[in-house]
N, CA, C and O of each residue as an XYZ file, in Angstrom:
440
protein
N      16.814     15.573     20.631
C      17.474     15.377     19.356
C      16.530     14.631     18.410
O      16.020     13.551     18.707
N      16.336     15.249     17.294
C      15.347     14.683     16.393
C      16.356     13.952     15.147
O      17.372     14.482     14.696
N      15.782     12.569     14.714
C      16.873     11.753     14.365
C      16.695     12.061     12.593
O      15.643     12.371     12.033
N      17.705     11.919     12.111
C      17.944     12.580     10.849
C      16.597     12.026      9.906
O      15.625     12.624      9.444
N      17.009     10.677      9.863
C      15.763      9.547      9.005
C      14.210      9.847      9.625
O      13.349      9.034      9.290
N      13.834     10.885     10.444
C      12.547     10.925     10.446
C      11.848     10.534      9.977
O      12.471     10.025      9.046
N      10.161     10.141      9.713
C       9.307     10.834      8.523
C       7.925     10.819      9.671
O       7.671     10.202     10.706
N       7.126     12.018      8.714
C       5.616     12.180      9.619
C       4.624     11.343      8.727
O       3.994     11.551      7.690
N       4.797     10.176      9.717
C       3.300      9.393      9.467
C       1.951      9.972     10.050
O       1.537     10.404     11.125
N       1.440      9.727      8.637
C      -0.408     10.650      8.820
C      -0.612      9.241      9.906
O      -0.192      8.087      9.977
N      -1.458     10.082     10.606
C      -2.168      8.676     11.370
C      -3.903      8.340     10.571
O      -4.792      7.657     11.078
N      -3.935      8.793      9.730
C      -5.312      8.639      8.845
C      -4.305      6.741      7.830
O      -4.744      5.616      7.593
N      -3.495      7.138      7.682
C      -2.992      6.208      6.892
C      -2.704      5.072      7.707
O      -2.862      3.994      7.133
N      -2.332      5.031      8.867
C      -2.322      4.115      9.776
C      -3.516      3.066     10.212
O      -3.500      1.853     10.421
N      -4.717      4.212     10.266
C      -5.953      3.514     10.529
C      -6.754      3.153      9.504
O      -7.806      2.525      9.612
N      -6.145      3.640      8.281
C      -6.761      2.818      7.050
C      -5.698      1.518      6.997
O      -6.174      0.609      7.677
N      -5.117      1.349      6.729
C      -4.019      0.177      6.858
C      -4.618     -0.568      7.786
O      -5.127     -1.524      7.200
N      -4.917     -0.652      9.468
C      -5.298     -1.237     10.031
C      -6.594     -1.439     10.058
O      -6.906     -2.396     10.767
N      -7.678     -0.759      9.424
C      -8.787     -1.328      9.103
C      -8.745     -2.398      7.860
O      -9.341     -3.462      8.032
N      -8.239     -2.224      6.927
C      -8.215     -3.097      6.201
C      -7.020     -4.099      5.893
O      -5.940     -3.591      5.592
N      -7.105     -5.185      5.934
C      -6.166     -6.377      6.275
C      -5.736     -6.327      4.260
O      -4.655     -5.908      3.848
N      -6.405     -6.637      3.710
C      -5.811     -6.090      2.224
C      -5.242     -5.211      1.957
O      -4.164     -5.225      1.362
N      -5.895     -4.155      2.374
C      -4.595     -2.849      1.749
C      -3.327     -3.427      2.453
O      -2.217     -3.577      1.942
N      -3.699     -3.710      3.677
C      -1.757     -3.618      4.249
C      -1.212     -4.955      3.571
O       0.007     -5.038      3.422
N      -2.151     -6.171      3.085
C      -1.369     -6.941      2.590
C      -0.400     -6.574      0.674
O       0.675     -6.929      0.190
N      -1.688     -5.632      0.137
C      -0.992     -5.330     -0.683
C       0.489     -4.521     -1.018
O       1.493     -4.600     -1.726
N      -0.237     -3.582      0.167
C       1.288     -2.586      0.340
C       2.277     -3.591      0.708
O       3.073     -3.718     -0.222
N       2.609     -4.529      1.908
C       3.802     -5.199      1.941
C       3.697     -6.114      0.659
O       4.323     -5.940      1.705
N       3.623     -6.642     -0.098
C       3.348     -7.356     -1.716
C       4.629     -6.462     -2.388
O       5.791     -6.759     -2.667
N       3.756     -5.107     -2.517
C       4.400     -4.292     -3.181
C       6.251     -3.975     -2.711
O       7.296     -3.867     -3.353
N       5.933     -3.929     -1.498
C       7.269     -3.773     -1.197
C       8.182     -4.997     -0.917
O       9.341     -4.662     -0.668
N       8.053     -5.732     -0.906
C       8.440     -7.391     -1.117
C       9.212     -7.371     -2.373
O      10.287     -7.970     -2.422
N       8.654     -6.595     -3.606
C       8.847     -6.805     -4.886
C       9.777     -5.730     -5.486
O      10.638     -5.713     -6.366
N       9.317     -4.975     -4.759
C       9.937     -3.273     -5.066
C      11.648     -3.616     -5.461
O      12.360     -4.046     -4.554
N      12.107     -3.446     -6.547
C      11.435     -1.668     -7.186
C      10.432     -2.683     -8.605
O      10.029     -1.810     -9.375
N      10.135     -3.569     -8.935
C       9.436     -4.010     -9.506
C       8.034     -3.820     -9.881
O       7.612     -3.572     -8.752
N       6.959     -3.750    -10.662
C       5.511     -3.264    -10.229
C       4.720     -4.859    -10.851
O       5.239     -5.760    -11.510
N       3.405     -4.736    -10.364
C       2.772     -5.490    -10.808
C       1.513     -4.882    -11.631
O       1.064     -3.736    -11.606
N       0.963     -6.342    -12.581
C      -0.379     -5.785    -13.005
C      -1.485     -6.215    -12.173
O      -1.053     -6.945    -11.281
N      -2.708     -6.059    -12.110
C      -3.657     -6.174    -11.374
C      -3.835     -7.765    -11.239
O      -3.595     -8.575    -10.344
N      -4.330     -7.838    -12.452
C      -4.195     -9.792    -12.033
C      -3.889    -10.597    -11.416
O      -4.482    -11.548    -10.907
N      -1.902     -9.917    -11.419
C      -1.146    -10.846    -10.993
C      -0.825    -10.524     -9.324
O      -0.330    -11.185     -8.411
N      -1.342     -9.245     -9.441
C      -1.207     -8.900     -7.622
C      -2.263     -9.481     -6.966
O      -2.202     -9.704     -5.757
N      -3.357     -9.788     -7.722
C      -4.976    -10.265     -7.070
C      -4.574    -11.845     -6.761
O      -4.696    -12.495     -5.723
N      -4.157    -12.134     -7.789
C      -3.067    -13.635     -7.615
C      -2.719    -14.272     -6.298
O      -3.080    -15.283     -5.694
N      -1.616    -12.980     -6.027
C      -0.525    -13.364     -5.113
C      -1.193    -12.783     -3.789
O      -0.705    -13.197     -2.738
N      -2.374    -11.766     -3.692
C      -3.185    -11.650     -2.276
C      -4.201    -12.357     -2.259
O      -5.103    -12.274     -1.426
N      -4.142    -13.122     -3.189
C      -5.463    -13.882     -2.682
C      -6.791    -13.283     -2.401
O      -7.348    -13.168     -1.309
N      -7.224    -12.901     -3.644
C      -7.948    -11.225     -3.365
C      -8.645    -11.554     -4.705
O      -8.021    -12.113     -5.607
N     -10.292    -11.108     -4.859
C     -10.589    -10.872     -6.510
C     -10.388     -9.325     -6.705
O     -10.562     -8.424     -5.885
N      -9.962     -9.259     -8.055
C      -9.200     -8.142     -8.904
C     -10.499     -7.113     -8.565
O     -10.196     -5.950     -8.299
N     -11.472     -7.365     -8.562
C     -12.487     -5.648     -8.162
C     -12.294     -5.469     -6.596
O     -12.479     -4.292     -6.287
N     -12.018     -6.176     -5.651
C     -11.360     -5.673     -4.218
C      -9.653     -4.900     -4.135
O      -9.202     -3.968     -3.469
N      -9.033     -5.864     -5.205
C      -7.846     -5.407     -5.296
C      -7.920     -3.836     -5.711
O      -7.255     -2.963     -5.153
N      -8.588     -3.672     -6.494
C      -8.733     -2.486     -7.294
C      -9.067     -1.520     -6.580
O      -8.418     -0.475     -6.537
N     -10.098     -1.731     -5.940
C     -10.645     -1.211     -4.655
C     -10.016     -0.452     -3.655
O     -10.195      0.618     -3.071
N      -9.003     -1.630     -3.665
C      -7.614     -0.871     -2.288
C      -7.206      0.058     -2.494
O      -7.050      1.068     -1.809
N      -6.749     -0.450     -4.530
C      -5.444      0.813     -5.121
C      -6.529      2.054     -4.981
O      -6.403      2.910     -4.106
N      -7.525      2.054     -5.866
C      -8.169      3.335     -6.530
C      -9.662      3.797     -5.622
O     -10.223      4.842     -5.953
N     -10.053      3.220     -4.844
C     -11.335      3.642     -4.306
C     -12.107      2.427     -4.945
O     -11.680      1.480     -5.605
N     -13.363      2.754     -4.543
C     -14.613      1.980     -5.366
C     -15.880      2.107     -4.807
O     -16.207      1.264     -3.972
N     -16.717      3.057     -5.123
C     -17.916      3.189     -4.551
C     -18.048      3.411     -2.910
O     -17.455      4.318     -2.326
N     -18.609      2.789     -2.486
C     -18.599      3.189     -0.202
C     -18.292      1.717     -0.176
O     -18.503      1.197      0.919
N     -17.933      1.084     -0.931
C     -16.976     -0.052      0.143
C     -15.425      0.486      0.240
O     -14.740      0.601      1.257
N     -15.064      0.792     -1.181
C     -13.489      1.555     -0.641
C     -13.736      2.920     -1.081
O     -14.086      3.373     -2.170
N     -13.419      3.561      0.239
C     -13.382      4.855     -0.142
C     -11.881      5.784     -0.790
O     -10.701      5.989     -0.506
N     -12.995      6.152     -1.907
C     -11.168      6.702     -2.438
C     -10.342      7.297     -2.107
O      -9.222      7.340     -2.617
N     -10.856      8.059     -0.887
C      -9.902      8.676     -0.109
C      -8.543      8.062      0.844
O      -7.488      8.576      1.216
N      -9.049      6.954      0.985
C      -8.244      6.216      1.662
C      -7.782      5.077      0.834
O      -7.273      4.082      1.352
N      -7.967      5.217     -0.555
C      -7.306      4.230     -1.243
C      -5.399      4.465     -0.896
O      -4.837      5.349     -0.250
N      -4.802      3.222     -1.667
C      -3.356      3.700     -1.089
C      -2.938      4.216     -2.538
O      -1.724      4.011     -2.529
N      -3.205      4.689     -3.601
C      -2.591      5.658     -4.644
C      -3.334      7.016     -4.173
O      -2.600      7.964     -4.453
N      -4.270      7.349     -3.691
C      -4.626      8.505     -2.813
C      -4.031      9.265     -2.284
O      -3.647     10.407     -2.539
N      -3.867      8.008     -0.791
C      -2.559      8.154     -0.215
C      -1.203      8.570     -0.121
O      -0.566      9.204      0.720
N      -0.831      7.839     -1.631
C       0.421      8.176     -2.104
C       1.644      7.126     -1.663
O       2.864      7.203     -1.522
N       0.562      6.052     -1.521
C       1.509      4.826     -0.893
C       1.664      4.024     -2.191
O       2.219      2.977     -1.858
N       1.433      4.016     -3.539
C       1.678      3.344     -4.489
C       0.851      3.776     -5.166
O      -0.294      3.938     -4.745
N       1.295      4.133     -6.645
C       1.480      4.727     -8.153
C       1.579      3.892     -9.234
O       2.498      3.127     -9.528
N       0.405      4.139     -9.873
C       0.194      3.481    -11.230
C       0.541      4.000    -12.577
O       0.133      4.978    -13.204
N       1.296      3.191    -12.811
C       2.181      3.474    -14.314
C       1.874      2.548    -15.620
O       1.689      1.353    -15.852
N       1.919      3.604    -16.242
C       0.747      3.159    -17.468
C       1.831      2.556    -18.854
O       2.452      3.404    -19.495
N       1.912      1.702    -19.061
C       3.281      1.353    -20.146
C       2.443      0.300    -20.800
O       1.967     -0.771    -20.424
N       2.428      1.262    -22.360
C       1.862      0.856    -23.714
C       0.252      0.316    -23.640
O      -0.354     -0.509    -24.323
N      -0.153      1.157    -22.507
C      -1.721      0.516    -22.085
C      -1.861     -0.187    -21.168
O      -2.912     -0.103    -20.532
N      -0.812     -1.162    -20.767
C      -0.871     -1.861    -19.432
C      -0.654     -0.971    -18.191
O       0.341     -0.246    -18.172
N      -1.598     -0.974    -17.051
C      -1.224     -0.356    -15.848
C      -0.797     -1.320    -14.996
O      -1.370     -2.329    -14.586
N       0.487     -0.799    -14.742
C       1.341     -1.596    -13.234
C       1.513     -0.553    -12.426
O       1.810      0.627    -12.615
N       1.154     -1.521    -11.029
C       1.543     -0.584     -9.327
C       2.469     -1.187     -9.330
O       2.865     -2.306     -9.657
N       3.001      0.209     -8.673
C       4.494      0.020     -7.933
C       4.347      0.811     -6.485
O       3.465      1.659     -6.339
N       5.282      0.471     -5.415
C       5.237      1.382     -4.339
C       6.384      2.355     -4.200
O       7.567      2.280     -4.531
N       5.658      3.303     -3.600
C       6.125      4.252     -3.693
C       7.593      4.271     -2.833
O       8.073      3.218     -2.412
N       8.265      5.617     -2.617
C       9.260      5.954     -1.579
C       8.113      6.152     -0.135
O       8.222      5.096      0.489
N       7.472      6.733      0.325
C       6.765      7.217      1.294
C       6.057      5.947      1.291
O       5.797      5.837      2.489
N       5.602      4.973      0.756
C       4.862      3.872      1.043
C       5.994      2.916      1.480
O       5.726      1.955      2.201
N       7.041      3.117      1.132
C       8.541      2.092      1.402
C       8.505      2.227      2.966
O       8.450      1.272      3.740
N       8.545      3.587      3.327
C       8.374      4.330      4.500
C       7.474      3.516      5.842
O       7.789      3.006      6.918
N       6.403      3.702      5.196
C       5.529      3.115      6.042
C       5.689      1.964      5.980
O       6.086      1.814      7.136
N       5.718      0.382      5.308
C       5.740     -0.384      5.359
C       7.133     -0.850      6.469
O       7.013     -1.734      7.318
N       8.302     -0.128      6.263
C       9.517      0.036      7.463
C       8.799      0.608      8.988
O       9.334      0.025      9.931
N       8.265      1.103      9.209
C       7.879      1.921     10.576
C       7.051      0.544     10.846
O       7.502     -0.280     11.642
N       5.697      0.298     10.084
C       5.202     -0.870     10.660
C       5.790     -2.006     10.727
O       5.289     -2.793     11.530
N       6.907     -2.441     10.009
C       7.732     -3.615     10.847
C       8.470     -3.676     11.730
O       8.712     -4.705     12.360
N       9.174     -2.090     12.017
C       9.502     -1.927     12.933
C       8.570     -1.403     14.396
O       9.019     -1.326     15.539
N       7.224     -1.100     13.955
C       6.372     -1.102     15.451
C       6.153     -2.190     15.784
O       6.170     -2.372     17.002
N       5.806     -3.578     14.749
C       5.562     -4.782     15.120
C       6.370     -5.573     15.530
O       5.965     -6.515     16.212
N       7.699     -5.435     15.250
C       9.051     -5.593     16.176
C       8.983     -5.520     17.611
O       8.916     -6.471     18.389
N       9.003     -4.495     17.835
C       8.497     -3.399     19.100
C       7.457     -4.149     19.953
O       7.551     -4.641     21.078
N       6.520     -4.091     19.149
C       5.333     -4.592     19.544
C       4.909     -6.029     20.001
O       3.827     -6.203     20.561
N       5.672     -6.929     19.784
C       5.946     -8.357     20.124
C       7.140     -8.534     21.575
O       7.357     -9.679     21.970
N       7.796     -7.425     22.229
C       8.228     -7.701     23.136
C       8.080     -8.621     24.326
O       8.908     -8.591     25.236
């Protein structure tokens, strides 16, 4: 029996998340806040992060972040552009993942 609430986690997204301790801190940030978005600043702020790493996470940046595995790539959080200011927000499918990994780390602390 396959349970209604499914979803198929890429495992590419998994091992970017777990390679980098920022992206996953941003994604839970994001979803902490959700449905709310932030601007760059103020998310670099609150991870304790400078704003060209932060940036990094969301959008790529040269071969330290690869854009492929950025998390708007991904599709784990979406930048919305209002009156010139860009704010991230996370996504539904990034909501997703951030639930599965608290619930593996649940799991996972037995």
């Amino acid at each position: 029996m396959i349970a209604k609430d499914m979803i198929f986690i890429n495992p590419t997204i998994l091992r970017s998340l777990n390679k980098s301790k920022l992206r996953k801190k941003i994604l839970f940030f994001l979803y902490k806040i959700h449905p709310q978005g932030v601007y760059l600043s103020e998310l670099s702020r609150w991870v304790n992060s400078d704003p060209s790493n932060v940036l990094g996470c969301l959008k790529g940046m040269g071969t330290r972040y690869n854009g492929n595995y950025s998390l708007i790539e991904m599709g784990l959080v979406e930048c919305i552009d209002e009156a010139g200011m860009k704010i991230y927000v996370i996504t539904k499918y990034g909501k997703n993942i951030v639930e599965y990994l608290k619930d593996y780390d649940s799991i996972d602390r037995w």
